[in-house]
C-alpha positions as CSV (number, residue, x, y, z in Angstrom):
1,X,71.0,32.2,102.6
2,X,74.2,33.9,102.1
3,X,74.9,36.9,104.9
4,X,77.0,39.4,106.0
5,X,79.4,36.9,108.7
6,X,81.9,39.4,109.6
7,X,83.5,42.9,108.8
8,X,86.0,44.9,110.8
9,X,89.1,47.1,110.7
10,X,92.4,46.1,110.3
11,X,94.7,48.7,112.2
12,X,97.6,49.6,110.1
13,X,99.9,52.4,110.7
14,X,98.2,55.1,108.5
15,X,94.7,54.3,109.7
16,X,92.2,51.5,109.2
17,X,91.2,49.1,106.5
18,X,87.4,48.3,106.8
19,X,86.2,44.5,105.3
20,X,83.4,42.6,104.9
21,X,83.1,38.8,104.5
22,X,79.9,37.4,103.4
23,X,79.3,33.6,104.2
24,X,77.3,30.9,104.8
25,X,77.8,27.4,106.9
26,X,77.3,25.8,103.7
27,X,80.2,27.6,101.9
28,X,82.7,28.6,104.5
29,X,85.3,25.8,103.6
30,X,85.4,26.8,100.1
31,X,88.2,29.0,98.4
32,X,86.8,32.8,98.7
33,X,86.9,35.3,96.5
34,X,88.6,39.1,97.4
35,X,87.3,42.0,95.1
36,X,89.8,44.9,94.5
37,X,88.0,48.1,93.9
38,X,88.4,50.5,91.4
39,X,88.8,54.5,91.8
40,X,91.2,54.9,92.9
41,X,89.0,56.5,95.7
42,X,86.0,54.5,94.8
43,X,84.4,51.7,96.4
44,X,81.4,50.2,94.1
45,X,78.8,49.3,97.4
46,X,76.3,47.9,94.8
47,X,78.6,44.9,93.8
48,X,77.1,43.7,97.4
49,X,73.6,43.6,96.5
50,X,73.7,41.3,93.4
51,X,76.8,38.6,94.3
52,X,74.3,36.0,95.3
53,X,75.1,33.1,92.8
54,X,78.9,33.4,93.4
55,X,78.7,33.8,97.8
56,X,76.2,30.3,97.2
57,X,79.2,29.1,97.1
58,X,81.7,30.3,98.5
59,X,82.9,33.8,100.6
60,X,82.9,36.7,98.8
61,X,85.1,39.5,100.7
62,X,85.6,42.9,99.7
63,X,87.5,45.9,101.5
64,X,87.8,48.9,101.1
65,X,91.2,51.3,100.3
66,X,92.8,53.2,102.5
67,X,91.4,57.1,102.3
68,X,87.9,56.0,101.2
69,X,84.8,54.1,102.2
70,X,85.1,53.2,105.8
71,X,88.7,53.1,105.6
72,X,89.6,57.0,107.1
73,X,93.4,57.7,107.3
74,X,94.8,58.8,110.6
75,X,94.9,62.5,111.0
76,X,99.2,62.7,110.5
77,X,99.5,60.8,107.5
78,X,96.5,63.2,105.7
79,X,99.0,65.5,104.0
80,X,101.2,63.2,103.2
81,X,101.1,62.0,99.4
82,X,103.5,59.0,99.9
83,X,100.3,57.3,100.8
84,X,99.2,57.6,97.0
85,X,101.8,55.0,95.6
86,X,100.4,52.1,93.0
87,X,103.1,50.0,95.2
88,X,101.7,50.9,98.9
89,X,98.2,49.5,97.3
90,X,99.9,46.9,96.7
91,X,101.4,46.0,100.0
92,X,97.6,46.8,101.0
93,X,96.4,43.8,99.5
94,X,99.2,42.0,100.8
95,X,97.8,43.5,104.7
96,X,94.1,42.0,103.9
97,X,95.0,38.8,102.6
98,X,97.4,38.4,105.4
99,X,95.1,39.3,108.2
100,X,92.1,37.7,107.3
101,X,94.4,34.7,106.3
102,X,93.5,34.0,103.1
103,X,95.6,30.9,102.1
104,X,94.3,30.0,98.8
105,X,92.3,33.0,97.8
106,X,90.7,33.9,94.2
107,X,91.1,37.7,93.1
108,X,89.3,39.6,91.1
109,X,90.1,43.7,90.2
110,X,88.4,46.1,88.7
111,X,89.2,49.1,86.6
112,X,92.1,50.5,88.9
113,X,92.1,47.5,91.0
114,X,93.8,45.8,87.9
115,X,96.5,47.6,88.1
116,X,96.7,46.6,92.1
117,X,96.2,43.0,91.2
118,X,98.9,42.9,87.9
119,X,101.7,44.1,90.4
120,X,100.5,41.9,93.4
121,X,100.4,38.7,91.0
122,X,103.9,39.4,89.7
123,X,105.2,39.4,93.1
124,X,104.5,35.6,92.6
125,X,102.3,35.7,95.7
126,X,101.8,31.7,96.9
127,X,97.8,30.5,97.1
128,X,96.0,32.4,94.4
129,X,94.1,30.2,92.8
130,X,92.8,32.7,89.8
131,X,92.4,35.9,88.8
132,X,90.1,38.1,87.0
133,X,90.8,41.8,85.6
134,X,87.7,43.2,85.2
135,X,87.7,46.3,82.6
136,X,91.3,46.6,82.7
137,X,93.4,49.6,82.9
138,X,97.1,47.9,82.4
139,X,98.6,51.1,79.9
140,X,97.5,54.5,80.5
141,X,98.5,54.7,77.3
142,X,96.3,52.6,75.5
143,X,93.5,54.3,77.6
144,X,94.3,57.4,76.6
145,X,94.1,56.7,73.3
146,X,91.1,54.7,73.2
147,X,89.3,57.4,75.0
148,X,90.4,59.9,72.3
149,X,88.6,57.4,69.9
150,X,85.2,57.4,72.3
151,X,85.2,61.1,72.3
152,X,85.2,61.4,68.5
153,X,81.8,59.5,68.7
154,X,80.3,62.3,71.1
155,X,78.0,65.0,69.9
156,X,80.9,67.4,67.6
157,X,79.5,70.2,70.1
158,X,80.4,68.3,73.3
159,X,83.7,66.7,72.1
160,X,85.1,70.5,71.1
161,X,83.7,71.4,75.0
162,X,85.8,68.8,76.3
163,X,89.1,69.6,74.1
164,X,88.7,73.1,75.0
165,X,88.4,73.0,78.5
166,X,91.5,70.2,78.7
167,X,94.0,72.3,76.6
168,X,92.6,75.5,78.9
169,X,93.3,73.8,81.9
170,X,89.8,74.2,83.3
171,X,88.6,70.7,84.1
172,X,86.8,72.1,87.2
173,X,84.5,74.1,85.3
174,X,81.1,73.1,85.0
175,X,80.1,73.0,81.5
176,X,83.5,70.7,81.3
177,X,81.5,68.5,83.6
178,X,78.3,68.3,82.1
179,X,80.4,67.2,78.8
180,X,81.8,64.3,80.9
181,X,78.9,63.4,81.9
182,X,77.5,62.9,77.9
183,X,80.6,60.7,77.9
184,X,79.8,59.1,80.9
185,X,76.6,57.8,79.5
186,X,78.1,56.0,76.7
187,X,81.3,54.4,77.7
188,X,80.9,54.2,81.7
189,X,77.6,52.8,82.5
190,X,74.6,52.5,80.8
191,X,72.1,51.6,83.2
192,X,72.8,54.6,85.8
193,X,73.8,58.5,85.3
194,X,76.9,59.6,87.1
195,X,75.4,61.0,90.0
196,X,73.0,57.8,90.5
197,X,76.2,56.0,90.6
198,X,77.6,58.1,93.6
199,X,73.8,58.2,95.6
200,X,73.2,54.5,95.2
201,X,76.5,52.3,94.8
202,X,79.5,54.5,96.5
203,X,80.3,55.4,100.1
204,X,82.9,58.3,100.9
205,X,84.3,58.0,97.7
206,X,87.8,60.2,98.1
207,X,88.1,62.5,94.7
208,X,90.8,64.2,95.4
209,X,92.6,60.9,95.6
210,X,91.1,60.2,92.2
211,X,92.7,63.5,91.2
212,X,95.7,63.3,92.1
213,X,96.5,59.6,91.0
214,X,94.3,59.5,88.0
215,X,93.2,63.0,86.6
216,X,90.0,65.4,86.1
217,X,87.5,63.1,84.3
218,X,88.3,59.2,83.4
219,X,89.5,60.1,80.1
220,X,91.9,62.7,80.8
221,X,95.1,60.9,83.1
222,X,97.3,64.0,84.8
223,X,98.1,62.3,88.0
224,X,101.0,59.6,89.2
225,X,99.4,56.8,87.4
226,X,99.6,59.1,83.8
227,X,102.4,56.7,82.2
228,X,101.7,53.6,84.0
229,X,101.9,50.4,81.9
230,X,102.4,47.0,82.9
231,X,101.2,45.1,79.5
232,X,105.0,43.9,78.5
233,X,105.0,41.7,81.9
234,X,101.7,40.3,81.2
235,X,103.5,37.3,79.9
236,X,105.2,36.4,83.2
237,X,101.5,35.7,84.4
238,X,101.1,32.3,85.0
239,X,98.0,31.9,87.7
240,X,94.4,31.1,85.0
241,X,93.2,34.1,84.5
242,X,90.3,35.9,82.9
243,X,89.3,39.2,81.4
244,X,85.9,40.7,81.6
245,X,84.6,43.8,79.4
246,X,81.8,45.3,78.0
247,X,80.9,46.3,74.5
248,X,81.1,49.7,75.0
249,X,83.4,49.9,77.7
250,X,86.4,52.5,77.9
251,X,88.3,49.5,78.3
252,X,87.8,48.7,75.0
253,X,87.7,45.2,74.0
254,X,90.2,45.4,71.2
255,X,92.9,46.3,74.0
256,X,91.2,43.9,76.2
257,X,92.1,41.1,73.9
258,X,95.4,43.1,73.1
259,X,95.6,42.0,77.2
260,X,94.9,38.4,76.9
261,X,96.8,37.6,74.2
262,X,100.1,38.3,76.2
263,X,99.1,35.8,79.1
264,X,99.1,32.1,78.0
265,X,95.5,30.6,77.8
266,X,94.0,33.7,79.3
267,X,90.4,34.2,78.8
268,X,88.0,36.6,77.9
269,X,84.2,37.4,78.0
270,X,82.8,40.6,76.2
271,X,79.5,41.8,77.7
272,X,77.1,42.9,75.3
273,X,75.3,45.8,76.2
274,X,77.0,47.5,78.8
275,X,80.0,50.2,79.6
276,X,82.9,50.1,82.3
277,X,80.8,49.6,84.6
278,X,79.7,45.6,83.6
279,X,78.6,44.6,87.1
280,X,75.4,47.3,86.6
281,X,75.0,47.1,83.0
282,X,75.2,43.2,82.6
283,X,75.0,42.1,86.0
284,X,73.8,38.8,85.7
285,X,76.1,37.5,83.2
286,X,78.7,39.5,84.6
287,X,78.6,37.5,87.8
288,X,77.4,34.5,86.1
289,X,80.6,34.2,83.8
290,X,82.7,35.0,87.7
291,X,81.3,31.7,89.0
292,X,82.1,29.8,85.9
293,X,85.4,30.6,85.8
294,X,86.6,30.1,89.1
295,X,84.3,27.2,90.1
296,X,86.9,25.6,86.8
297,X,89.6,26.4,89.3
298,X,88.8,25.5,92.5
């Protein structure tokens, strides 16, 4: 049986970074696995109840970002926006793997954390064994424009709500919201409604870091990740690595496979039946393809 071993804080000098490992005395020798959540600003708790057939065998760690979850800022740094940098997320990872001493460690991001683990990889880190970019969001620009496809498949009613409100500049209105949400139900998880999501699978998620990195819904970037794009350095990847996306995911799978194609003998798995959020829609093949992949690179 596969449990909770160990979680903490790691002090660093803008607050703490809270982790858990889950273990077993059968496993604990194997190479781990480190999930990079998504948001920015918000940890997916669920992922915890459902990893079973990958923590079998081996650890399964995840931690959570600095300004969310159980990882509060200290009171001085609170104002200060330096703190929302893709590169300082970076060096975060770097902080984790070094203090829980993660020699040979397999990584696996989703949705934002992608963008955290295509920078840390290129920084040719040594002991990563694999890596997996779940629903990928490596060009804000290909998002963007995907997203502007999605919305042309809403209800015309809803899509002219949402065009209005975003040219209007009034993304905190509430009829703008309850559009979102009709979006939300289509291309970011089908099993669960957006405020299920935020009952049952998040803790202290941190929206106004969401705001001011990413924007005012998930298909409207404003913030400092706007014209972020990494997918020309894709091909200096060279760790095995896998994609993962579903169907109907705003990660669509024609930029998915756009995404592979750059990184020599990348993989990819396309859920069936399931939006961004793959590890609720499809779980059990979701973590079932996981353990496949990286018990082929242990």
């Amino acid at each position: 049986m596969t449990k909770l071993s160990q979680n903490g804080h790691i002090e660093i000098p803008q607050g703490k970074l809270s982790y858990r490992v889950f273990q077993n005395s059968e496993n604990a020798n194997k190479t781990p696995i480190l999930f990079i959540h998504g948001g920015p600003g918000v940890p997916l708790y669920g992922m915890e109840n459902d990893y079973q057939n990958i923590a079998s065998e081996r650890p399964v760690i995840f931690y959570d970002q600095l300004g969310c979850g159980e990882s509060p800022i200290n009171s001085e740094f609170k104002s200060d926006d330096s703190l929302w940098q893709l590169e300082r997320f970076v060096e975060e990872l770097a902080i984790i793997r070094e203090a829980l001493n993660l020699k040979e460690v397999h990584l696996l991001g989703i949705s934002f954390g992608t963008m955290i683990l295509a920078e840390y990889i290129l920084t040719h880190p040594k002991g990563v064994k694999s890596i997996i970019f779940s629903s990928p969001v490596l060009s804000s620009k290909l998002w963007a424009e995907d997203a502007e496809r999605l919305k042309k498949k809403l209800p015309e009613t809803i899509y002219q709500t949402i065009i209005k409100h975003e040219s209007e500049n009034t993304t905190d209105s509430e009829e703008y919201q309850e559009a979102t949400n009709e979006y939300y139900k289509r291309f970011l998880c089908k099993t669960f409604n957006f405020k299920e999501i935020l009952e049952k699978f998040t803790q202290n998620p941190n929206f106004d870091l969401y705001l001011k990195m990413w924007g005012p819904s998930e298909f409207h970037p404003t913030g400092t990740l706007k014209d972020y794009d990494i997918t020309e350095r894709l091909s200096e990847i060279n760790t095995p690595t896998l994609f993962i996306c579903g169907r109907d995911d705003e990660a669509t799978p024609e930029t998915v496979k756009l995404y592979q194609s750059k990184i020599p003998g990348a993989e990819i798995t396309v859920l069936e039946n399931s939006a961004h959020f793959t590890c609720l829609d499809a779980k059990e093949e979701y973590y079932q393809s996981i353990a496949d992949f990286i018990s082929r690179h242990e």
